[in-house]
C-alpha positions in Angstrom: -20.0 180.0 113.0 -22.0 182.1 115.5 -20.0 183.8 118.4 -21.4 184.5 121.9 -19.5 185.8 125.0 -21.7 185.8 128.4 -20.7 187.3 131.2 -21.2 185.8 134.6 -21.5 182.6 133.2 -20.2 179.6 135.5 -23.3 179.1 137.6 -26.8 180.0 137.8 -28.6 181.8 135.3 -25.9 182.6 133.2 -24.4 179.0 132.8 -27.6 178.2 131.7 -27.5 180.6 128.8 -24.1 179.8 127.7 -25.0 175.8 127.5 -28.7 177.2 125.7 -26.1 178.7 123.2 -23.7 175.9 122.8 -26.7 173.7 121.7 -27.8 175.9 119.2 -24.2 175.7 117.4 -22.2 178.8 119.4 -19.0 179.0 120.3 -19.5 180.3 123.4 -17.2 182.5 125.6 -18.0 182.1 129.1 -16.6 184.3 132.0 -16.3 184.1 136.0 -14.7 186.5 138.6 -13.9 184.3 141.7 -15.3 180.5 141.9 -12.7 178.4 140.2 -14.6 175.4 141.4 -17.6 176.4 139.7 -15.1 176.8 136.7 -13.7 173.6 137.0 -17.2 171.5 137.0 -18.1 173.8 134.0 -15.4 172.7 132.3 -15.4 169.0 133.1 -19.5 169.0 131.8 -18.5 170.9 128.9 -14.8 169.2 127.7 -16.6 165.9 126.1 -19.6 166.9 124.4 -18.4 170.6 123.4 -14.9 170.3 123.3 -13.3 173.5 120.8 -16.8 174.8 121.0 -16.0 177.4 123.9 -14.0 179.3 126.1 -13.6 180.0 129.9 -12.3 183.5 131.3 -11.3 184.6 134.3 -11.9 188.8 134.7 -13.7 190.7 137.8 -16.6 192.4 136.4 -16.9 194.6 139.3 -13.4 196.3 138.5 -13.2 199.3 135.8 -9.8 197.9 135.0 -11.3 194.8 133.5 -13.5 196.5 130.7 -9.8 196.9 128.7 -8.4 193.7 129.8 -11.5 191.3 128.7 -12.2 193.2 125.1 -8.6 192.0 124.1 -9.1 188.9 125.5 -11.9 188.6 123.7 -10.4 190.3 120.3 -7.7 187.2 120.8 -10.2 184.4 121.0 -12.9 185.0 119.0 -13.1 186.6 115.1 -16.1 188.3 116.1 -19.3 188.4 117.9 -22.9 187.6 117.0 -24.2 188.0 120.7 -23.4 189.5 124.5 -24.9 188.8 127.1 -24.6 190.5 130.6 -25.4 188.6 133.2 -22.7 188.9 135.6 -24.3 191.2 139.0 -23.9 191.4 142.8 -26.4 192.5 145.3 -25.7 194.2 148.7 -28.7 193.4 151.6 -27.2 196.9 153.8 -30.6 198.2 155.3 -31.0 201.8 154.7 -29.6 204.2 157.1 -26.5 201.9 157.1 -25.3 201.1 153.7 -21.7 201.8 152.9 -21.0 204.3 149.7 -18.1 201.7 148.8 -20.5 199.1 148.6 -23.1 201.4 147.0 -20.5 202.0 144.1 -19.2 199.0 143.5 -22.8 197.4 142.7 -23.6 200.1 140.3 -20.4 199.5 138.9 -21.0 195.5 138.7 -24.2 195.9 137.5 -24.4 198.7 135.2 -21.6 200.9 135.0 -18.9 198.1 133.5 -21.5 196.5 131.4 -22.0 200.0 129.8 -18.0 200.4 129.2 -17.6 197.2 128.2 -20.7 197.3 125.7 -18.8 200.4 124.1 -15.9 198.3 123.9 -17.7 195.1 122.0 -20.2 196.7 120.2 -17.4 197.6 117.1 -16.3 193.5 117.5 -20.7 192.6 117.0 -21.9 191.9 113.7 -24.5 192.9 111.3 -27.3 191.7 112.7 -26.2 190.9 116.1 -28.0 191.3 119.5 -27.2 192.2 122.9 -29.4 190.9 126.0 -29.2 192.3 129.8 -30.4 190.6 132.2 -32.0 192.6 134.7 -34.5 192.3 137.6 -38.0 192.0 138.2 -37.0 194.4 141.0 -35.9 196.7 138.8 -39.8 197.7 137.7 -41.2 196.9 141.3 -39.5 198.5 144.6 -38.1 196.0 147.2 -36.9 197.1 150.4 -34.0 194.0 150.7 -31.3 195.7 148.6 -31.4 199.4 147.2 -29.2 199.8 145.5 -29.5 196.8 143.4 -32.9 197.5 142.6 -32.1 201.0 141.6 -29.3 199.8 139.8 -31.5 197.5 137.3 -33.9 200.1 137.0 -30.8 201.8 135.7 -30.1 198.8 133.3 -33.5 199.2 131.7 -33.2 202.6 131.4 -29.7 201.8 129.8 -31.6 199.5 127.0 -34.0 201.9 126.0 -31.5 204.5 125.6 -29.4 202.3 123.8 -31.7 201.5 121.1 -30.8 204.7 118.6 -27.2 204.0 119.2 -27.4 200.6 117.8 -30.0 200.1 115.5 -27.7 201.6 113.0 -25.9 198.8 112.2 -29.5 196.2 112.9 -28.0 195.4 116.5 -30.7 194.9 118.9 -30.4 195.4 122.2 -33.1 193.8 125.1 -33.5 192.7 128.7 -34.9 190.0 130.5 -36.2 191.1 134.2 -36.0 187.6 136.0 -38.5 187.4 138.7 -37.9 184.3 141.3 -35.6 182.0 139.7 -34.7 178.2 141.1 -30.6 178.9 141.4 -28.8 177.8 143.8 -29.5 180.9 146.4 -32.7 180.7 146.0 -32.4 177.0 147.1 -30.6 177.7 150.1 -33.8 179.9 151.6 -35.9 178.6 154.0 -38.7 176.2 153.3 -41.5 178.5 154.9 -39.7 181.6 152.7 -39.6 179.9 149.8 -43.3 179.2 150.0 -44.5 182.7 150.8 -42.9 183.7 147.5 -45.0 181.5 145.7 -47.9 182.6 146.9 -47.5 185.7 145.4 -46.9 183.9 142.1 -49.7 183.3 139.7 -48.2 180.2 138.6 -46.8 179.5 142.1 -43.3 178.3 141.8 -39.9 179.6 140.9 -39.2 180.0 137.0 -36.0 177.3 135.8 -32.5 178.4 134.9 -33.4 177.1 131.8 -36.6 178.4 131.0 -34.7 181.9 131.4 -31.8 180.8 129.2 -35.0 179.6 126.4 -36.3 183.0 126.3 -33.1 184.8 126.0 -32.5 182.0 122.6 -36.1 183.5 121.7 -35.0 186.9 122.0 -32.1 186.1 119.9 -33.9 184.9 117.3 -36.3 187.7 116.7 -34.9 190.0 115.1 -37.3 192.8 115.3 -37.4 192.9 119.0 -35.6 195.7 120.5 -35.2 198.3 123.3 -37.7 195.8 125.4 -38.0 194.7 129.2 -39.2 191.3 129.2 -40.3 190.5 132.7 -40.3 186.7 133.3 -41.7 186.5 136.6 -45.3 184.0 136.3 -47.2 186.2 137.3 -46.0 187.8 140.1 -48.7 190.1 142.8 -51.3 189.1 140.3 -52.1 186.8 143.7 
């Protein structure tokens, strides 16, 4: 049995991976911070077709106090771990000039500073052989002016992968990240038609990539096992219009 915990994992992106995962044979650990309703539908999808086959936990990835709480959560459920995935992130749209160091913090922390902690955490639980997978941002190689700080804080993740690679390649773990450019979930959905159509014409292949199309490269990052310390950006040719 193959083990897979993936953080951020009810909706979007995320979700996607974690039911990519269960088809392929995982048990898969999923995780969410606040939307029991998003919870709840997982679940009732799930409870049929996949029933023992997974998990769903409850832990805010935005608080340090969590990194402790979710590695023995996880120690409790499953034996061990074949793959991580962090997906869980926030963004925060404060224009420059106005943007509130709280805030600031807290998406560094969300997106890079508890996925480092609780990497440390794991990495002892991941087998021989096992992989690790960020997801980070198409933003986080081009600038954007909509939110700093999570731009600068995928950058970070990147930077985090590369650095990671000596680290872990010791004991054949390999560690990549995805950099998602427009993806069809739900907020993406929820932007205006003429918005949503201005973004496309800056996309080679002029649409918005799938959930699943995301989740089927992250499966093809799994299974390739001399990929490592690499930024896959999945963005269809993004500005190449």
């Amino acid at each position: 049995m193959k083990y897979a915990f993936v953080t951020g994992s009810t909706k979007g992106i995320g979700k996607a991976i974690g039911i990519k995962l269960l088809q392929e044979g995982y048990h898969v650990v999923f995780n969410y911070c606040n939307s029991e309703e998003s919870a709840r539908e997982l679940y009732e999808l799930l409870q049929d077709s996949y029933n023992g086959m997974y998990n769903i936990i409850k832990a805010d990835l935005s608080d340090i106090d969590s990194v402790q709480h979710v590695s023995e959560q996880l120690r409790d459920i499953v034996p061990y771990l074949n793959t991580v995935v962090f997906n869980a992130g926030i963004t925060d749209r404060s224009v420059f000039g106005e943007i509130n160091p709280d805030n600031w913090l807290r998406v560094f922390n969300a997106n890079l500073n508890i996925p480092f902690f609780l990497m440390q955490e794991l990495v002892p639980s991941i087998k021989t052989g096992g992989n690790i997978i960020f997801i980070g941002s198409m933003l986080g190689n081009l600038p954007h002016s909509v939110s700093t700080s999570y731009g600068v804080s995928k950058s970070a993740v990147h930077a985090l992968v590369k650095n990671m690679v000596k680290f872990l390649s010791k004991d054949n773990i390999t560690i990549n990240a995805i950099a998602p450019g427009f993806v069809d979930t739900d907020w993406q959905k929820e932007k205006p038609e003429w918005l949503r159509e201005k973004i496309k014409g800056k996309v080679a292949l002029k649409r918005f990539a799938s959930e699943v199309e995301v989740a089927d490269l992250c499966f093809n990052i799994i299974q390739t096992p001399y990929l490592t310390g690499q930024i896959i950006q999945l963005d269809g040719g993004y500005n190449y219009e």
